[in-house]
C-alpha positions as CSV (number, residue, x, y, z in Angstrom):
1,X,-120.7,-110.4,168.1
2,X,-118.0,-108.3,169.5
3,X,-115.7,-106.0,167.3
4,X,-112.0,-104.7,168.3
5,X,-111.1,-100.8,167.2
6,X,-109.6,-102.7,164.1
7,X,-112.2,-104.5,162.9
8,X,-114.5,-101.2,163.6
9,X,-112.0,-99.3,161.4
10,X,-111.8,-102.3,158.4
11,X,-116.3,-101.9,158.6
12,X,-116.5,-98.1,158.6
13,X,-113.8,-98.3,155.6
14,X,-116.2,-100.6,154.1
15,X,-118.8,-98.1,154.4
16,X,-117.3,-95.7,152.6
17,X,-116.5,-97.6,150.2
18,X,-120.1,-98.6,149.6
19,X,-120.7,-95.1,149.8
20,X,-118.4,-94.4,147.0
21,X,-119.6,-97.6,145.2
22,X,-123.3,-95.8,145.8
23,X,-123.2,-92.2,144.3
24,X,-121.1,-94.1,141.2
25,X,-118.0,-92.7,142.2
26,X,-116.1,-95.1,139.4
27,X,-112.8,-94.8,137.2
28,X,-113.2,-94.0,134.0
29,X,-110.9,-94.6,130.5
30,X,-112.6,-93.4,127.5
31,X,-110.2,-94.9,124.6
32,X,-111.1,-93.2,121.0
33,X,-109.4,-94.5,117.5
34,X,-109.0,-92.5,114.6
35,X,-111.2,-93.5,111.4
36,X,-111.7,-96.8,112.6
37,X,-114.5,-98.3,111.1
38,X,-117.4,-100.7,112.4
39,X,-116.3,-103.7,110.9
40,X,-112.2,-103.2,111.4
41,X,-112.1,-105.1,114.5
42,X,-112.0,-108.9,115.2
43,X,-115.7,-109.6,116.8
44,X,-117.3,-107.9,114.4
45,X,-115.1,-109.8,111.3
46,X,-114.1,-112.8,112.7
47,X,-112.2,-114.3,109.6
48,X,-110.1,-111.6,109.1
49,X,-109.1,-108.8,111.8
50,X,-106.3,-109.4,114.7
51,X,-107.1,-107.8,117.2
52,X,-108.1,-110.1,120.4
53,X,-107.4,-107.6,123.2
54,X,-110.3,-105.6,122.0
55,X,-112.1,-109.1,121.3
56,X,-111.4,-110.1,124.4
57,X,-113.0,-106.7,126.6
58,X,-115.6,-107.6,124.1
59,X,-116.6,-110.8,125.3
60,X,-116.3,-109.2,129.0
61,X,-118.3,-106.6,128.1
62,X,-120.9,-105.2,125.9
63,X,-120.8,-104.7,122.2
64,X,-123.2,-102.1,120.1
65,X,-124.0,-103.3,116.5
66,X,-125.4,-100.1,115.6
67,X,-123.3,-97.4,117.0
68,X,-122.7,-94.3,114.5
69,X,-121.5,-90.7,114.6
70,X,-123.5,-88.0,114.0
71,X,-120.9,-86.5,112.1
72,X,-118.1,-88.3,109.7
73,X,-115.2,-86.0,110.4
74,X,-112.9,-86.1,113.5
75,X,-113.1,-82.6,114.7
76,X,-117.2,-82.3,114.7
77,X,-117.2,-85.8,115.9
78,X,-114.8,-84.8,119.4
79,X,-116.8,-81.8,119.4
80,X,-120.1,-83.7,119.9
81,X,-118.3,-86.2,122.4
82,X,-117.1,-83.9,124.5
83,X,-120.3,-81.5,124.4
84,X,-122.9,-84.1,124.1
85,X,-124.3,-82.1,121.7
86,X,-125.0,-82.1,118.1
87,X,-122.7,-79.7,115.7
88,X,-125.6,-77.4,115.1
89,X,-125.6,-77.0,119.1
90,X,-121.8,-76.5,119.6
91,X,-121.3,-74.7,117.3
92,X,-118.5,-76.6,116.1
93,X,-118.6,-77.5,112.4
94,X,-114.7,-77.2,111.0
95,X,-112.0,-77.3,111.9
96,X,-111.9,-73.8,113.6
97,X,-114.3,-74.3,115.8
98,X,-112.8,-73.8,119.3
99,X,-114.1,-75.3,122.6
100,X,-112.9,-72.5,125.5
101,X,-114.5,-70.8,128.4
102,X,-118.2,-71.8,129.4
103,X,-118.3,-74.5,126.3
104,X,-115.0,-75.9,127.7
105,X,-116.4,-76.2,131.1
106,X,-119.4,-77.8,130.0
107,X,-117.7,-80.5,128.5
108,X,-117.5,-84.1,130.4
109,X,-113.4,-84.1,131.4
110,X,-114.5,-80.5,133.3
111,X,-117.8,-81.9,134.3
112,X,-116.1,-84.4,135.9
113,X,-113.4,-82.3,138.1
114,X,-116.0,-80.0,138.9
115,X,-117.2,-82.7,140.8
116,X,-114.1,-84.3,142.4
117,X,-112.2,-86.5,139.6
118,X,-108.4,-86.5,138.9
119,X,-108.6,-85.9,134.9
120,X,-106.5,-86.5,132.0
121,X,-105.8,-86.3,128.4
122,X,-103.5,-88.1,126.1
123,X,-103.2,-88.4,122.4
124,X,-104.7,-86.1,119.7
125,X,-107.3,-83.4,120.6
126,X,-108.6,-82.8,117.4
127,X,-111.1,-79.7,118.2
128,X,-109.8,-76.6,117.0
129,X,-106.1,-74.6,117.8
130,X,-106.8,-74.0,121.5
131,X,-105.1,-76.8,123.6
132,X,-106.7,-77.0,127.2
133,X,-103.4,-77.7,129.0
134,X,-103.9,-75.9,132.2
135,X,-107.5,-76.9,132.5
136,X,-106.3,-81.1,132.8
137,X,-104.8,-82.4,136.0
138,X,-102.8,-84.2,133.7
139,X,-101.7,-83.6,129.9
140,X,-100.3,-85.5,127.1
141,X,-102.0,-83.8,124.4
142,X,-101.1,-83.2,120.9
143,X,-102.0,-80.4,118.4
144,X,-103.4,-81.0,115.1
145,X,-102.9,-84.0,113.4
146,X,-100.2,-85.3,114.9
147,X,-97.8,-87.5,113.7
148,X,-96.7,-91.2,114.5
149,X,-92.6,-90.3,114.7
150,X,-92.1,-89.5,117.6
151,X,-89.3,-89.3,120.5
152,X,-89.4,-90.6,124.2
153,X,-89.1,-87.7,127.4
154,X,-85.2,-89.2,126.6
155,X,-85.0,-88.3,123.2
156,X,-85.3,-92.0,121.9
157,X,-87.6,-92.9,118.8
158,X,-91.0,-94.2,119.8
159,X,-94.2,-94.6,117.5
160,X,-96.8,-92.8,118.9
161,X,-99.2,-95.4,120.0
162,X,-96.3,-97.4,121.8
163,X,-95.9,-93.9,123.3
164,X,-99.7,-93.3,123.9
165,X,-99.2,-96.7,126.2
166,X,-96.7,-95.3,127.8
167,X,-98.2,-92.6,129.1
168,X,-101.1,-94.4,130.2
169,X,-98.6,-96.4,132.6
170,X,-97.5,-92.5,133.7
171,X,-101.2,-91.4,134.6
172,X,-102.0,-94.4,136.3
173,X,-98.9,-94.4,138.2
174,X,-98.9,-90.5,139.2
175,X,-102.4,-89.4,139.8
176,X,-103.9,-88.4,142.9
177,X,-105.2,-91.8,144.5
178,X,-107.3,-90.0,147.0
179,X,-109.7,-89.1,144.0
180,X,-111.8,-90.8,141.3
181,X,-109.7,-90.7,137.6
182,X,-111.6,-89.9,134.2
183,X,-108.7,-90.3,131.7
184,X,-109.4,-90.1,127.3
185,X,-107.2,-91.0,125.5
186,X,-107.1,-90.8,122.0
187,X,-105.0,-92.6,119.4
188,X,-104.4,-91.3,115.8
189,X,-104.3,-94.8,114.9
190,X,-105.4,-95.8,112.2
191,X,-105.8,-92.8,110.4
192,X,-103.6,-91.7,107.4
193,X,-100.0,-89.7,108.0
194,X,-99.2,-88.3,105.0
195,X,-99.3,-88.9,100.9
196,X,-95.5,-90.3,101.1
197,X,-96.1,-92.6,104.5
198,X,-100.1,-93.2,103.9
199,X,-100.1,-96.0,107.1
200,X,-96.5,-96.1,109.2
201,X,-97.4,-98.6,111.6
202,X,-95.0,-99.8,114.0
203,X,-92.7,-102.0,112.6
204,X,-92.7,-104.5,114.9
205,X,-96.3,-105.1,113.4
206,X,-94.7,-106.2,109.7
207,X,-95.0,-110.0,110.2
208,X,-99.2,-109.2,110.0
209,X,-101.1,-109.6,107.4
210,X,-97.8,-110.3,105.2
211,X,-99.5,-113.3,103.4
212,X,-102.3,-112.3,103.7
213,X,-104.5,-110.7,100.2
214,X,-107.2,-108.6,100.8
215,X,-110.4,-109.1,98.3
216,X,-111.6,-105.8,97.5
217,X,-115.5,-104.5,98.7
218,X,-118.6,-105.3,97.0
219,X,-119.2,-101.7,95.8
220,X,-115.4,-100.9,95.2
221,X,-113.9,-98.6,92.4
222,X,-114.7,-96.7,89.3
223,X,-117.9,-98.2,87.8
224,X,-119.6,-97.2,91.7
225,X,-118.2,-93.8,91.9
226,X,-119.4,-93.1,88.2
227,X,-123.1,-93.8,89.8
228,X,-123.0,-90.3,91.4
229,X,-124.5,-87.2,89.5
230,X,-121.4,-85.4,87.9
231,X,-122.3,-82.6,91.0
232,X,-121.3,-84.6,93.3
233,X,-118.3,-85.7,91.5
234,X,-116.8,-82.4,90.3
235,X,-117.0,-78.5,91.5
236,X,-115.7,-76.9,88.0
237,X,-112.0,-77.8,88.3
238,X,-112.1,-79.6,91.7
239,X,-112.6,-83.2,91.6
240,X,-114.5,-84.7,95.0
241,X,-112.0,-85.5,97.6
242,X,-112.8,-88.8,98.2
243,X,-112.1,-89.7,95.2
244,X,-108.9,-88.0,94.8
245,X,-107.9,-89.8,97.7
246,X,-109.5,-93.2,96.5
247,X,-106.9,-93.2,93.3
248,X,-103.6,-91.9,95.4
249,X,-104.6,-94.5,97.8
250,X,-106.2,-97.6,96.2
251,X,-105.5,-96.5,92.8
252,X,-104.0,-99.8,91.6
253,X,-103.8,-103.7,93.4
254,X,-100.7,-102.9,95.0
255,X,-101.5,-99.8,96.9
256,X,-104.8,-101.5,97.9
257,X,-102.9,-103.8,99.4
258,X,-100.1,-102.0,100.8
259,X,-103.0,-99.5,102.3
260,X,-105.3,-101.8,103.3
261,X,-102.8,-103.9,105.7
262,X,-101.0,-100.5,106.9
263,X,-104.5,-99.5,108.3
264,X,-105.1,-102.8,110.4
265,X,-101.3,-102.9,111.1
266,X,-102.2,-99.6,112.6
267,X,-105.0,-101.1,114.9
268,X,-102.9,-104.0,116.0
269,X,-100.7,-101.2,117.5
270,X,-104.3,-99.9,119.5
271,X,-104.9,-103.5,120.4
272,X,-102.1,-104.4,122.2
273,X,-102.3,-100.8,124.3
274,X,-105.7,-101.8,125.3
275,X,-104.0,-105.4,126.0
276,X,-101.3,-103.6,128.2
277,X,-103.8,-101.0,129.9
278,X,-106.1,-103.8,131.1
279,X,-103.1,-106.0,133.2
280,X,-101.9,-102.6,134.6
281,X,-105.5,-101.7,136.2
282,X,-105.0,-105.6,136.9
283,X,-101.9,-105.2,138.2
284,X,-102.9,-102.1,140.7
285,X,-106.3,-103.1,141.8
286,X,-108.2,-100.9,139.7
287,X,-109.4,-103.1,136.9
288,X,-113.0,-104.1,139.4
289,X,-113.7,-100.4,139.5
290,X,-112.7,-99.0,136.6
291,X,-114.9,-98.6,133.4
292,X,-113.8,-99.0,129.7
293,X,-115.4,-97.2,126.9
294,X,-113.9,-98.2,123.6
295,X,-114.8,-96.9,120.2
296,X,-114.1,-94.1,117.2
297,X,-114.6,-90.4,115.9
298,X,-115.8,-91.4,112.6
299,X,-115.7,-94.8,110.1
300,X,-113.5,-95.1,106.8
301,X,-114.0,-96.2,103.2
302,X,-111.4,-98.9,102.1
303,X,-112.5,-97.6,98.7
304,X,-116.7,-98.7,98.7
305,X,-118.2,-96.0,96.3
306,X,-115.1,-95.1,94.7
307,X,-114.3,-93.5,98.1
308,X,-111.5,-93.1,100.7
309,X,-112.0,-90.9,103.8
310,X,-115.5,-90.5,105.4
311,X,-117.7,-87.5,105.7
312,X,-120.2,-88.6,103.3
313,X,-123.4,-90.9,104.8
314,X,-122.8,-94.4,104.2
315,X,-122.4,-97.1,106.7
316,X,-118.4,-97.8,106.0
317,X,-117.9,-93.9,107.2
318,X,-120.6,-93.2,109.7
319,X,-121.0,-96.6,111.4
320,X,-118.4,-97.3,114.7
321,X,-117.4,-100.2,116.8
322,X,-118.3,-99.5,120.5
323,X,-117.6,-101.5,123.4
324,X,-118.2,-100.8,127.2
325,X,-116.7,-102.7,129.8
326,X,-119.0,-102.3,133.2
327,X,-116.8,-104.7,135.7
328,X,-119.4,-104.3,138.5
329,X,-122.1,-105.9,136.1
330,X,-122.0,-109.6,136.9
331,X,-124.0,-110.5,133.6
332,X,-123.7,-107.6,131.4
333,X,-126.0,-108.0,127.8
334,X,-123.5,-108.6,125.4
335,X,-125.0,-107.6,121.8
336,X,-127.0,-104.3,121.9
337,X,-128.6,-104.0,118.3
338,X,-130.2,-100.5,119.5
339,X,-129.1,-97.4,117.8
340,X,-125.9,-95.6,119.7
341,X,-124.6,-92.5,119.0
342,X,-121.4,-90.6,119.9
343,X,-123.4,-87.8,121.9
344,X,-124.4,-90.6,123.9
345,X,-120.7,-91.1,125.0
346,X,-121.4,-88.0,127.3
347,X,-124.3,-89.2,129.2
348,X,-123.0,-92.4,129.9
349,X,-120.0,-91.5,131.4
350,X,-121.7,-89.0,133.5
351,X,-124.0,-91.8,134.4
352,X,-121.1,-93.9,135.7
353,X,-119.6,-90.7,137.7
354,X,-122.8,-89.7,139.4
355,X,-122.9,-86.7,137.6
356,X,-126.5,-85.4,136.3
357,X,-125.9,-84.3,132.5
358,X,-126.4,-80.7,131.6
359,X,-130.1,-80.1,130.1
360,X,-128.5,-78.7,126.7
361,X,-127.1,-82.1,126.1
362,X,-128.9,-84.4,123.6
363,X,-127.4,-87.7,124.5
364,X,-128.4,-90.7,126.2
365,X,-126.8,-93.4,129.2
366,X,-126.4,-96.5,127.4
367,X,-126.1,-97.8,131.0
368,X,-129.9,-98.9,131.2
369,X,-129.1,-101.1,128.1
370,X,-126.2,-102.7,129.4
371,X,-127.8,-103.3,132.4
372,X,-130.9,-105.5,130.1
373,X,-133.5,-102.7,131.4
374,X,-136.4,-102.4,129.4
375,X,-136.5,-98.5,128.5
376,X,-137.9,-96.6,125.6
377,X,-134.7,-96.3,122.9
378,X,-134.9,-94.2,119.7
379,X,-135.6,-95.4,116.0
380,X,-133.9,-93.0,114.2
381,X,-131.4,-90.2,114.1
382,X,-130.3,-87.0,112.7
383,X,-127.0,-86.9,110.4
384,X,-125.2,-83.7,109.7
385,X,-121.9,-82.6,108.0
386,X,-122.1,-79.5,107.9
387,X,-118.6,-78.7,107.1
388,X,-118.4,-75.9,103.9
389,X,-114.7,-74.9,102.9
390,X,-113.8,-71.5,101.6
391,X,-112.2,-71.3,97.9
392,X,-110.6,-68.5,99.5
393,X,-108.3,-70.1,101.5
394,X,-107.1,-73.7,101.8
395,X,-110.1,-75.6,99.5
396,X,-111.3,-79.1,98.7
397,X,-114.4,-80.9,97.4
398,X,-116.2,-82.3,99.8
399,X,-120.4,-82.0,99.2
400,X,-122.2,-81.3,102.7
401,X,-124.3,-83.8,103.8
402,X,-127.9,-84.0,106.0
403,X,-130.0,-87.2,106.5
404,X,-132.1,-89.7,108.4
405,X,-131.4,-93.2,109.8
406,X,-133.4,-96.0,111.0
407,X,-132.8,-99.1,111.6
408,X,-134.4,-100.2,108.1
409,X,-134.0,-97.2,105.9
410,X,-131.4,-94.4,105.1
411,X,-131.5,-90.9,103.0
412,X,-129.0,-88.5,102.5
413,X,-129.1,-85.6,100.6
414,X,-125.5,-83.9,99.4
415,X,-125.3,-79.9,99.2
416,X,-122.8,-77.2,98.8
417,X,-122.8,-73.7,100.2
418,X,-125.2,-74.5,103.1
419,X,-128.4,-74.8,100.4
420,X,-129.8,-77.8,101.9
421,X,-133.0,-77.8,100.1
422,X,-131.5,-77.5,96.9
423,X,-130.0,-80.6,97.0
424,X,-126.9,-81.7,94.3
425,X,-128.2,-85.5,94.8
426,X,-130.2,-87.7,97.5
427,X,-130.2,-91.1,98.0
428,X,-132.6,-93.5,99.8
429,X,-131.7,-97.2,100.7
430,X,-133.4,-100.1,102.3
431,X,-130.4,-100.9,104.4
432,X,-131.3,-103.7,105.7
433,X,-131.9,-105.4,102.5
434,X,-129.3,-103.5,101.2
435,X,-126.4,-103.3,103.3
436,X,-124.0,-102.4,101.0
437,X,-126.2,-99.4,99.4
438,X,-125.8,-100.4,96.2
439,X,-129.7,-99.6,94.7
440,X,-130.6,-96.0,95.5
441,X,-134.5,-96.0,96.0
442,X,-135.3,-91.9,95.8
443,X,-136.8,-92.6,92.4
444,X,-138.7,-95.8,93.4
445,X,-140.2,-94.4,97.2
446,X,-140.9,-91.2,96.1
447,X,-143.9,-91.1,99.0
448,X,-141.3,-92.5,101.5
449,X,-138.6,-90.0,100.4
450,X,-140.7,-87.1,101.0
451,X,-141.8,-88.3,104.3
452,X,-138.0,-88.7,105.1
453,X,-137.0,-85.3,104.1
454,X,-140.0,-83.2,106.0
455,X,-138.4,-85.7,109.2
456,X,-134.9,-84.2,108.6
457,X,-136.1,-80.5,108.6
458,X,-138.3,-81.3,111.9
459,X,-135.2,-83.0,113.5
460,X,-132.9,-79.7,113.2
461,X,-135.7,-77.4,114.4
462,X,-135.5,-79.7,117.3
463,X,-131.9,-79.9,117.7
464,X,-130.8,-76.6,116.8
């Protein structure tokens, strides 16, 4: 066969490209929600959730049944995401904790353009007061909280996830095409604003849900909450949080209601961006080289326990959708039942990148899994929230929190003022008899209780 300088150029293209395709040289968007729980989205609640963009890279890709965060509270939760690392690790416990210098560098976004990708952030940072502007080839960052008024680079009014979009459009549009992209994003969506606009979802959004009526959880309200020890309910004049913000919030059937829809109102408005980020990498002949990760910082209580908010160990608050989107994969696995964590969110986009992860990291690539290898997986893991407020300064109740998972069993034990083994309450449940958590066992299993503790002191030796 004979070849022309053309066709010699089109095959040594082709090598390259191969090349590339070889060392794992792929694009990668890394989409995080804001207190989205596990069962807020449409494949994993089929009668009730809208939200059929996410279904739909779902179905394309592969969904984890058991993915959780090793901490319930957005800032500890980016922390380990970033890091790879458990809190006790990173150092990063509250809301001060700051990732800057040699942890910043260590993280995957610097990781990444150490090693040759174009990398950006968009959305809300949520670790600490330091903003790593400079550091990202591209930035869209927001401070704090956030909030979801907003106003376009013309002054015009824009909701902030409409806006997020946008600015996904702008990345794809302007980066430097000579280079690999790793770009996070991260929506505030569908997290709370503010006591006097709890959910302000997009307008446009209205027409959802409007008929709609919500029945409330199993384990909802007063008569669950009073099932805590009085400890855990009260420190002297401060009432716990979550249940301060269970009666602001679901207090009576019309602000369930009104709360309940604003929160997956707020998730339709995620939806759609993921909707109108998939025909763009369409559109621009990225979307066969470009993976999608897809999940949350932490879950949310729609008022199970007497709750609202997260931090605390039970499945509504620590348990996350997670979806990844592999387009080389011809026949992905589509339902991984194995336990995933958020630290694992490092490794695997490392994985993808052809980067090796640092040896401090305590993650795992969920790749082999997608891919239907058979590999030893864990059975359990560590949960911390080690979070502990000063009265001092700005102060509310919320108990600290260690424990152990498995697949079949859960405990938690609740502390104040880092005295772990002086515990204000445990629990122990059978989880998979008892999904909704409703019979505490530490009475009952006292043998299996013990056994569980001893495993959670071994654990943070291990980790720490």
């Amino acid at each position: 066969m004979k070849y022309n300088l053309f066709s010699l150029g089109i095959l040594a293209l082709s090598s390259q490209m191969v090349m590339a395709y070889e060392k794992g040289k792929m694009n990668i968007v890394f989409l995080l929600a804001d207190d989205l729980r596990y069962d807020a989205v449409g494949y994993m609640n089929k009668t009730t959730i809208q939200t059929p963009h996410i279904d739909c890279l779902a179905n394309d890709g592969t969904f984890f049944t058991n993915m959780y965060a090793t901490s319930a509270i957005s800032c500890c939760s980016r922390a380990s995401i970033f890091t790879g690392m458990y809190n006790r690790r990173n150092g990063i416990t509250d809301f001060s904790g700051t990732l800057r210098g040699e942890a910043l560098k260590n993280t995957y976004p610097m990781l990444m353009k150490d090693n040759g990708y174009y990398v950006g952030f968009i959305g809300k940072y949520g670790v600490g007061n330091y903003l790593p502007q400079k550091e990202f080839d591209y930035w869209r960052g927001l401070a704090g909280q956030g909030t979801y008024y907003q106003k376009d680079k013309d002054g015009n009014p824009r909701h902030l996830t409409g806006l997020i979009s946008e600015q996904i459009d702008e990345f794809l549009a302007n980066r430097d095409e000579t280079k690999p992209f790793c770009l996070s994003v991260s929506f505030k969506s569908p997290h709370t604003e503010s006591e006097q606009d709890l959910f302000p979802f997009d307008k446009k959004y209205s027409f959802m849900y409007e008929d709609e009526f919500f029945d409330k959880p199993e384990t909802f309200g007063e008569n669950y909450y009073r099932l805590f020890p009085e400890s855990f309910r009260k420190d002297g004049k401060w009432e716990n949080e979550g249940y301060v913000r269970f009666k602001n919030r679901y207090g009576t059937d019309e602000k369930y209601q009104s709360s309940v829809k604003g929160y997956y109102r707020l998730i339709a408005g995620i939806d759609e961006a993921i909707g109108k980020l998939r025909k763009k990498l369409k559109e621009m002949g990225l979307d066969k080289n470009t993976l999608i990760i897809f999940t949350s910082d932490n879950g949310y209580y729609l008022g199970e326990h007497g709750l609202e908010g997260k931090w605390y160990g039970h499945e509504e608050s620590i348990r996350l959708p997670l979806v990844i989107y592999d387009p080389r994969l011809e026949k992905p696995v589509k339902k991984i039942d194995e336990i995933a964590l958020n630290i694992d969110l490092t490794s695997t986009m490392l994985d993808y990148a052809g980067i090796r992860q640092l040896e401090k990291m305590q993650g795992e690539s969920l790749r082999p899994l997608m891919e239907g290898k058979k590999i030893k997986w864990r059975q359990e893991f560590l949960y911390e929230h080690l979070m502990n407020l000063d009265k001092k300064g700005w102060y509310v109740y919320i108990p600290q929190t260690e424990g152990l998972v498995t697949k079949r069993y859960k405990y938690m034990r609740y502390f104040v003022n880092n005295q772990s083994h002086t515990p204000i309450y445990e629990e122990l449940f059978n989880i998979k008899k008892d999904p909704y958590e409703k019979k505490n066992l530490i009475k009952n299993k006292a043998d299996l209780a013990g056994r569980m503790r001893t495993r959670v002191d071994n654990l943070i030796k291990v980790i720490e």
